[in-house]
C-alpha positions as CSV (number, residue, x, y, z in Angstrom):
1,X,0.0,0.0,0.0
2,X,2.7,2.2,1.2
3,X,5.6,1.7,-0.9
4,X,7.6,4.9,-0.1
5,X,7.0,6.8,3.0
6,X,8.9,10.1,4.0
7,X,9.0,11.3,7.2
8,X,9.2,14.8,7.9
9,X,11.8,15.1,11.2
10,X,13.1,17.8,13.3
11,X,13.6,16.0,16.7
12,X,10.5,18.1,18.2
13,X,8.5,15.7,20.8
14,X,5.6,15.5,17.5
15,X,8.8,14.4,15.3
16,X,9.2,11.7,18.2
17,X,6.0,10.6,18.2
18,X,5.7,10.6,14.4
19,X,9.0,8.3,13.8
20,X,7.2,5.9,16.0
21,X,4.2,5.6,14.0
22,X,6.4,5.6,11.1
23,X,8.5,2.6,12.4
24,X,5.3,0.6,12.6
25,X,4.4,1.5,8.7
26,X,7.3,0.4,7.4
27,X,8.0,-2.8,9.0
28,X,3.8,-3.5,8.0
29,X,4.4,-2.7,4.6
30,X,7.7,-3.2,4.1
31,X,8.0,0.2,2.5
32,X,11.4,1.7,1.3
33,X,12.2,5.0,4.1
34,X,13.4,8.7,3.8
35,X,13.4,11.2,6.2
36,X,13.8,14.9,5.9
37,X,14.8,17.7,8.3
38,X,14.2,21.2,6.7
39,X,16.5,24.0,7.6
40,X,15.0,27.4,8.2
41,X,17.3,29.9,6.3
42,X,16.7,34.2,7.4
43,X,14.0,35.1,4.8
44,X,15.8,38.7,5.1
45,X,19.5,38.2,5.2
46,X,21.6,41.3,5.1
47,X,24.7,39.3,3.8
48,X,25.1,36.0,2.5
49,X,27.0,35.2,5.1
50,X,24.0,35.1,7.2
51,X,22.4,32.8,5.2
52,X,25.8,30.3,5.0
53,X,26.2,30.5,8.9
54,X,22.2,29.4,8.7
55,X,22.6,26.2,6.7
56,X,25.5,25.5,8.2
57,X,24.3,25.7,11.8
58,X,20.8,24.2,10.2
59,X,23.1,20.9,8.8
60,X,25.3,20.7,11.8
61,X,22.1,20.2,14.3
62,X,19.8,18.0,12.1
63,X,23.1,15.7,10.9
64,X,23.0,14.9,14.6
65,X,19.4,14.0,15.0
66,X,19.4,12.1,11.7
67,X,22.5,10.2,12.9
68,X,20.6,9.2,15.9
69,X,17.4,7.9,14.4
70,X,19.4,6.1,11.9
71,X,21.4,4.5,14.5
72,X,17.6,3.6,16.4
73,X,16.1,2.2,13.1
74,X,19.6,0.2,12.2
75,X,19.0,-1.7,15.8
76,X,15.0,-2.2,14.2
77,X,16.7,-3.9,11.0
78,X,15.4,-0.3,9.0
79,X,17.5,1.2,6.7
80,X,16.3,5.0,5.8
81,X,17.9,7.1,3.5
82,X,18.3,10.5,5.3
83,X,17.7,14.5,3.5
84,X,18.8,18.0,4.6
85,X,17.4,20.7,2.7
86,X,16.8,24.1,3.2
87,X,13.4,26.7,3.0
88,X,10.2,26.8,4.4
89,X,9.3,23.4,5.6
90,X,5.9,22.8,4.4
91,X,6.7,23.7,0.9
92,X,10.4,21.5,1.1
93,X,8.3,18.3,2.6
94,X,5.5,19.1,-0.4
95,X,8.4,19.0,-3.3
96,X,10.3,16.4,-2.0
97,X,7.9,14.1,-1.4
98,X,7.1,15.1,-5.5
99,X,10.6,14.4,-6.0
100,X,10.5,11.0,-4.5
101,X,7.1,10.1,-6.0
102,X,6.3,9.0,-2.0
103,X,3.0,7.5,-1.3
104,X,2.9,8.7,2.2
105,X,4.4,11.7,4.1
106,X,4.5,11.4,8.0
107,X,4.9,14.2,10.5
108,X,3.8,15.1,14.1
109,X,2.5,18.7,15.0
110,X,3.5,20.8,17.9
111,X,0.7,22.4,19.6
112,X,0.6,25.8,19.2
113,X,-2.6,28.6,20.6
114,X,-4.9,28.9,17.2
115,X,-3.3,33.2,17.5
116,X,0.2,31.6,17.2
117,X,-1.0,29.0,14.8
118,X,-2.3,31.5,12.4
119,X,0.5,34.2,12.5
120,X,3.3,31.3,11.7
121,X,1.2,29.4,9.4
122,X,1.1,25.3,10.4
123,X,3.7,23.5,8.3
124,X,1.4,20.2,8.8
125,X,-1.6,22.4,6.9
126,X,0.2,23.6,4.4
127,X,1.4,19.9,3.7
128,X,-1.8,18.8,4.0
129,X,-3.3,21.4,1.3
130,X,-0.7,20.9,-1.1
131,X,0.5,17.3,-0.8
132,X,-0.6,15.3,-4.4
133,X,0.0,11.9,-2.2
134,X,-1.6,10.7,1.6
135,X,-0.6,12.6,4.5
136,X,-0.1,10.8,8.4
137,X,-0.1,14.0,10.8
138,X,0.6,12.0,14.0
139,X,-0.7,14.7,17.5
């Protein structure tokens, strides 16, 4: 059913949560795994130095994480292929999962007050809007 899954993963207790449920898909359906952390980069960089100390510090921190849940899905007998990239999440998740051809993108919310909701804009509803395959949003 699910043949590729990606999981959308930035080590947030929702991430957590979400790499759980995702364990459980892809040992059911024996589906092939990537997982994707999405680097913020300054929208409004005065230099591009800015922006290189961003990704930098972005790739530093989620090579880590990634590291770590590879390590916890290696002892699971999962092998995932792991992605960095960089921009505004939801629309990353949305074209890599296009990318991929994925037939099932995974990721756990934070909650958020619906005033703080609306003024950042939910990554998980913008996925959900634009997404042309099935979307898991694990609470």
């Amino acid at each position: 059913m699910f043949n590729k899954i990606l999981l959308a993963y930035d080590g947030s207790e929702g991430s957590k949560n979400a790499f759980e449920k995702t364990i459980e898909l892809v040992s059911k359906f024996n589906s092939e795994l990537f997982i994707l952390s999405v680097g913020r980069i300054p929208e409004y960089a005065e230099v591009i130095s800015e922006v290189e100390e961003a990704k930098e510090q972005a790739y530093n921190y989620f090579y880590k994480i990634l590291l770590e849940a590879s390590k916890k899905l290696e002892e699971k007998g999962i092998k995932a292929n792991t992605i960095i990239r960089y921009g505004k999440p939801g629309k990353v998740i949305v074209d890599v999962a296009e990318e991929l051809k994925v037939d099932l993108i995974v990721l756990g919310i934070r909650k958020h007050s619906p005033l703080a909701r609306r003024l950042l804009g939910a990554t998980a509803d913008k996925v959900v809007d634009t997404a042309n395959c099935s979307v898991l949003v694990i609470r």
